[in-house]
N, C-alpha and C positions, 0 to 999 in steps of 0.2 A: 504493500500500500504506500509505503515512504517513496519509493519508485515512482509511483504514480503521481502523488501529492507535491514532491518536491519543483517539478517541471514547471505544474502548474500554476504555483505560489508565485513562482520565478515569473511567471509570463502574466500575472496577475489576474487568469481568470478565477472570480473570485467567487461566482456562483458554482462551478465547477469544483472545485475547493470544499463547497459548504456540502455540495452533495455527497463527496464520498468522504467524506472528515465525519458526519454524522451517521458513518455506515461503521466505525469505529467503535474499537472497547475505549473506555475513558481514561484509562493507564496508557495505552496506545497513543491517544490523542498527546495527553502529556508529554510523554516518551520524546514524542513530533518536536513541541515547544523549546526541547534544549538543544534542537537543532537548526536554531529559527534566529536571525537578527534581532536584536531587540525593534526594529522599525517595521517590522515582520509580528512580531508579539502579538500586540494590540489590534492589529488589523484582523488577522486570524482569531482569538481570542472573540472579538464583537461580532465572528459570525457563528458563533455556535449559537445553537439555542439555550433559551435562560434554562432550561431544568438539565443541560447536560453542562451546562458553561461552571457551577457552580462544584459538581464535581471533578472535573477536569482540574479546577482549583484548588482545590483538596491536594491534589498528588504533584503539584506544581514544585519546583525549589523555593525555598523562602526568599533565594534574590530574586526570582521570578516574580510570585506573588507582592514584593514589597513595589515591581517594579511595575506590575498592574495598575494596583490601589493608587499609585502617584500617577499613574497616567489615564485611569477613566475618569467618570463622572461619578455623582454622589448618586445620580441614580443607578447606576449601575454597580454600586459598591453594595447599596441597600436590597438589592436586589438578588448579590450573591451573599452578604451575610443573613440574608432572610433565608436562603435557601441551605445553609451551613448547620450542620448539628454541633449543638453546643460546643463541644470535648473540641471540635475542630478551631472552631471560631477562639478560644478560649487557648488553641496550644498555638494560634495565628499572631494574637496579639503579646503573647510572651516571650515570641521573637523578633517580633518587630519592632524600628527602634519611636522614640517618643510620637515624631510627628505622623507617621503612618498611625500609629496605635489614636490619636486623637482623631485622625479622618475617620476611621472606621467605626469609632464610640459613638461620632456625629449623626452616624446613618444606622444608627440600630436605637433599637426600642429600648423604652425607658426598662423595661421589663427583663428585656435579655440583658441589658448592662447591668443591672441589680445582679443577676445570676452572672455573668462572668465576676463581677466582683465578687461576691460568696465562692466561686470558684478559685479565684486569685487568691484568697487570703489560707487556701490550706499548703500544708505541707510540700515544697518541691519533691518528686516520686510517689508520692501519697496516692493512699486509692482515691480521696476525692478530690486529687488535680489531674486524675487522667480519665474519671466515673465521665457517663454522658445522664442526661436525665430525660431522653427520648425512650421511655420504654411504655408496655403498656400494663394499668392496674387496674384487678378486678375488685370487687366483695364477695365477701364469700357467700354471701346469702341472693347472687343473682343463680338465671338457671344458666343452661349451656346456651340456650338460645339468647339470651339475653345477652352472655358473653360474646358469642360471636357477635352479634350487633354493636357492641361497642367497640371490638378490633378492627368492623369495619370503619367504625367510623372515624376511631384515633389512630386507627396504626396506619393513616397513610403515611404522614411525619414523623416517625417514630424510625430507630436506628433500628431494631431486629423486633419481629415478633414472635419467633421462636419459642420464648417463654413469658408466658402473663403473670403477673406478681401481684397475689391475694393480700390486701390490707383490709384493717379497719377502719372507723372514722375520723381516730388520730394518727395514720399512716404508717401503724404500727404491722410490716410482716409477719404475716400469720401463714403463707404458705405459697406454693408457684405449683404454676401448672404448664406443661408444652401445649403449644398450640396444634400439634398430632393427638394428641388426648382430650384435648377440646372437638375438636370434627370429627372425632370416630365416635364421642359420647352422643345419648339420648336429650334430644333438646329440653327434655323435662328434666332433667337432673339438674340438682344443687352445687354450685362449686365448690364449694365446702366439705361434699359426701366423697369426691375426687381429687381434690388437691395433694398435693404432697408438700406435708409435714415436716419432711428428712429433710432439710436442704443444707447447704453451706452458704454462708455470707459473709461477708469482711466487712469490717469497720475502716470509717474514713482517713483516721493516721496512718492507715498499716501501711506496711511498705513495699512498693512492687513486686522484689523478690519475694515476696510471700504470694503476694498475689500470683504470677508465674507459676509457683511451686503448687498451688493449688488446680490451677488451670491444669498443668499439666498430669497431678495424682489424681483427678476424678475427671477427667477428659468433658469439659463443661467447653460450652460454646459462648456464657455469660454468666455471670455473677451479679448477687445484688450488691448492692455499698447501704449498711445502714449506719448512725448515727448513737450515740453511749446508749440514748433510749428504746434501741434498735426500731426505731423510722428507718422507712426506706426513704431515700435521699439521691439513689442513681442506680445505676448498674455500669461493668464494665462487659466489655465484649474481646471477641478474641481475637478483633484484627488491634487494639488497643493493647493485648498483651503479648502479639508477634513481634509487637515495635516496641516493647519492655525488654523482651527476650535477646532481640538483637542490640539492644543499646545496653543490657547487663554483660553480653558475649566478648562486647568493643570494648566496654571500662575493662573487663578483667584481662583481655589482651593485654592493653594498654600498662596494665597496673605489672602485670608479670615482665612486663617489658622496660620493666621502669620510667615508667612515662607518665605524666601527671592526666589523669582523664580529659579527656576533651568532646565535646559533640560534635565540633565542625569538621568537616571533608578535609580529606587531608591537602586536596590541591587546592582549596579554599580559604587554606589557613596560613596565616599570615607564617614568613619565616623567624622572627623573632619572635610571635607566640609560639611555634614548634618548637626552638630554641628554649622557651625558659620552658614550657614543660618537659622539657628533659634535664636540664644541668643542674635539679636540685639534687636528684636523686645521683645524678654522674657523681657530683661532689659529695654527696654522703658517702656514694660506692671507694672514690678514689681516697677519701681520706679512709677508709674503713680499711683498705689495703694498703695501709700504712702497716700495719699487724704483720701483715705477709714478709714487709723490709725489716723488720725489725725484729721477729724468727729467725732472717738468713743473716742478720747483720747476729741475733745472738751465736749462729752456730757456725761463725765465721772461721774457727782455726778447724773446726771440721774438714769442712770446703777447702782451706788450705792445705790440709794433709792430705785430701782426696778429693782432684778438682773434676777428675770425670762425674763425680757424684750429681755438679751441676746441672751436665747434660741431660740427666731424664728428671729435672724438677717441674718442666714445660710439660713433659708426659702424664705426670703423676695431679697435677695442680688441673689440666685440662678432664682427662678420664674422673677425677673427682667431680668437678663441677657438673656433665654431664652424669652424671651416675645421679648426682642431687636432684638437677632438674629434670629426669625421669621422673625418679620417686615425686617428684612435689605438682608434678603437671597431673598425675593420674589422682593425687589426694585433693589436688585442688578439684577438678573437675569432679570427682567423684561427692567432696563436699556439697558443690553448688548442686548437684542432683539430688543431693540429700540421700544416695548412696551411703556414705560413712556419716557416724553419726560422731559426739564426741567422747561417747561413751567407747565409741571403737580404737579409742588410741592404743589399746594393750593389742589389737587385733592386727590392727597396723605396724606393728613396731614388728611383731611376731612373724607376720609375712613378708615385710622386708628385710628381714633379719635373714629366712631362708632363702629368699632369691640373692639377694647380696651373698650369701656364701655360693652361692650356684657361678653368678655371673664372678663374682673375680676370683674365683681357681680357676676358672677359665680363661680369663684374663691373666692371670699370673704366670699359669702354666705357658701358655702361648710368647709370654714378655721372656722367660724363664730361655727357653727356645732361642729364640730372637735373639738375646741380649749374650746367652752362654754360648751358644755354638756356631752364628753367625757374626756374630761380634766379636767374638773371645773376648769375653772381657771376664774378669778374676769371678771366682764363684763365690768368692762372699761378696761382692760387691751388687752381683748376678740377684743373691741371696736377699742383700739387702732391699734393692727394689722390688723383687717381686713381692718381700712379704708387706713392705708399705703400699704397695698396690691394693693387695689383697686387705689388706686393715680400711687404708682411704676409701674402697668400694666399701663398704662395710659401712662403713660412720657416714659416710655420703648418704646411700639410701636410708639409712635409717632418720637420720637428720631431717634430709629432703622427705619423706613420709610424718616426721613426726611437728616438724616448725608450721606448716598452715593448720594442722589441728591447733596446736596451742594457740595460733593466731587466732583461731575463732573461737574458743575459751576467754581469751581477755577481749573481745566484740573488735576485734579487726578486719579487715578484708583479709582473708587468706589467700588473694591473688599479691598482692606483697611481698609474700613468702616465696616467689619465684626466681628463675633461674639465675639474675645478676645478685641476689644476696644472699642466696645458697648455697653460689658461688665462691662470693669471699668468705664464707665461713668456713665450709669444706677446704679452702684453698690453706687457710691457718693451722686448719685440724694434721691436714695432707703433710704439709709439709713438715711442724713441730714430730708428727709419728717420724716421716722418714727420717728425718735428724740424729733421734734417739735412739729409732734402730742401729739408724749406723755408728753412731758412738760406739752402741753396747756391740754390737756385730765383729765391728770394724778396730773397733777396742783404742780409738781415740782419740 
């Protein structure tokens, strides 16, 4: 269709344009936009129609959309915040910067700003700064017939009707019902003789990762959000928690990577903001391997009396740090699935402890190889590396398995615990072992 469309644009015929642009999926459309002029934008953009133009909006980039709202009119601003569900409108204006966020307040109802503000004031990650409050609510004392008349009549506007949510007449959740259980019931029946009871809900602090963690353990398509008095107050939905899941995936990269979290794109992002989100953590790392110089500088007449010793400290310091950040990539992930609990530390330590003796006799033995018969190099010396090999694999995985549990014991992120500070710990461990060894070994 790009094929098609692009020629077209180009040659400005622009009813031709409209006709197969609204033959398009609305992600499609978008997709189109960020390969479009900005003088091209606007043009295409005011030929969609208003009920497909506002979703197209939705999936637009935020330079995009800021760069709309500065270039239409108020009628057409109010036309697609009228058509925007809350959660959208609401995650619009908290990126956008002052003067945009004032055009769009200008064109919306006195009603919907009352609710984005009650929105604005909760928690950043909070269920109720990502909840929508498009959903639809029954009583439980209407019939089924009565039900379905009222989803016809509300859930055109409404983000899913999937599930209808049974209150009282202080808003108080008493129960939900699918709307597959609604149209297969007897129109004479009670909602209240059907609903179910079991449900899961979250409250409005709680915090994404929970929320996620819940989406994912009972495979729900939406959740409600109710309030201490448990009122229902929203729901979230599960394209709300795809975009939770992928922006938890990005911070915990980021954080394993020693990089300070960011949301923006990364070719989007300025270079001296990529720069300071990195050089705190560099300069934590680099002073913290200050330890490392000051092991070699303590076992300096070692190194003197045996300066091949030098040569495999690169060997030893690197298979250590990867050995760590094994262990710490599989406990970390396995945390965030709620896989390991932190009761499992004893569990953890116990199966690292056996793989780690697996992997480095096999590692040693093979160094063992290498280093005696193809090297010739003296067999205590042989001696001595392999069995600091074989120790550093050891205290590595167990390290690298044991440090994001305690991290999330004292409430840290456990993506911290990752490969560059696992590193210089293991790197400390690695080396003061090999040292000792070789004193005792090597006799001195």
């Amino acid at each position: 269709m790009r094929d098609v469309l692009m020629p077209l644009i180009e040659q400005g015929k622009l009813a031709q344009v409209r006709n197969e642009i609204i033959k398009m999926n609305v992600v499609d459309i978008a997709q189109l936009f960020e390969e479009l002029s900005q003088d091209k934008i606007i043009v295409i953009f005011r030929l969609l129609p208003k009920e497909i133009a506002a979703d197209v909006f939705t999936y637009l980039s935020y330079e995009q959309q800021q760069y709309i709202i500065e270039s239409i009119t108020d009628t057409e601003i109010k036309n697609i915040i009228d058509d925007l569900f809350l959660d959208d409108t609401v995650d619009l204006i908290e990126e956008m910067p002052a003067n945009v966020v004032k055009k769009i307040l200008k064109n919306t109802s006195e009603d919907k700003r009352k609710l984005i503000n009650q929105f604005l004031n909760y928690p950043d990650n909070s269920a109720g700064s990502i909840m929508t409050i498009e959903y639809v609510d029954l009583k439980k004392g209407m019939t089924v017939k009565q039900a379905l008349e009222h989803v016809k009549k509300t859930g055109v506007d409404k983000e899913t009707i999937d599930v209808c949510y049974v209150i009282d007449k202080n808003r108080i959740l008493e129960g939900i019902i699918p709307i597959r259980k609604l149209i297969l019931a007897e129109e004479s029946v009670i909602i209240a003789d059907i609903m179910d009871t079991n449900f899961i809900s979250i409250r409005t602090n709680d915090d994404q990762e929970k929320i996620a963690a819940l989406f994912k353990k009972y495979d729900l398509l939406a959740m409600p959000v109710v309030d201490n008095e448990n009122r229902l107050v929203g729901i979230i939905t599960i394209d709300d928690v795809v975009d939770i899941i992928e922006q938890e995936n990005t911070e915990d990269f980021q954080k394993m990577a020693a990089i300070e979290p960011s949301e923006e794109e990364y070719l989007k992002t300025s270079v001296l903001t990529l720069a300071r989100h990195r050089i705190v953590w560099l300069l934590i790392l680099m002073i913290s391997a200050t330890f490392t110089g000051n092991i070699i500088k303590k076992f300096e007449d070692v190194l003197q009396s045996v300066v091949v010793l030098a040569a495999f400290i690169p060997m030893l310091m690197d298979t250590g740090g990867n050995a760590g950040s094994q262990s710490a990539t599989l406990v970390i992930r396995g945390l965030a699935l709620e896989e390991i609990k932190l009761k499992d530390i004893a569990k953890v330590i116990w199966k690292e402890l056996r793989v780690s003796v697996i992997v480095g006799l096999i590692l040693a033995a093979v160094n063992f190889i290498r280093i005696y018969y193809f090297e010739t190099t003296d067999i205590k010396i042989t001696t001595t590396v392999c069995a600091s090999l074989f120790l550093t694999v050891v205290l590595a995985k167990v390290v690298g398995g044991v440090l994001p549990i305690m991290a999330k014991k004292l409430k840290l992120d456990p993506a911290i615990m990752a490969s560059p500070l696992i590193t210089t710990i293991v790197d400390a461990v690695a080396l003061m072992a090999y040292f000792y060894l070789a004193a005792w070994i090597l006799g001195v």
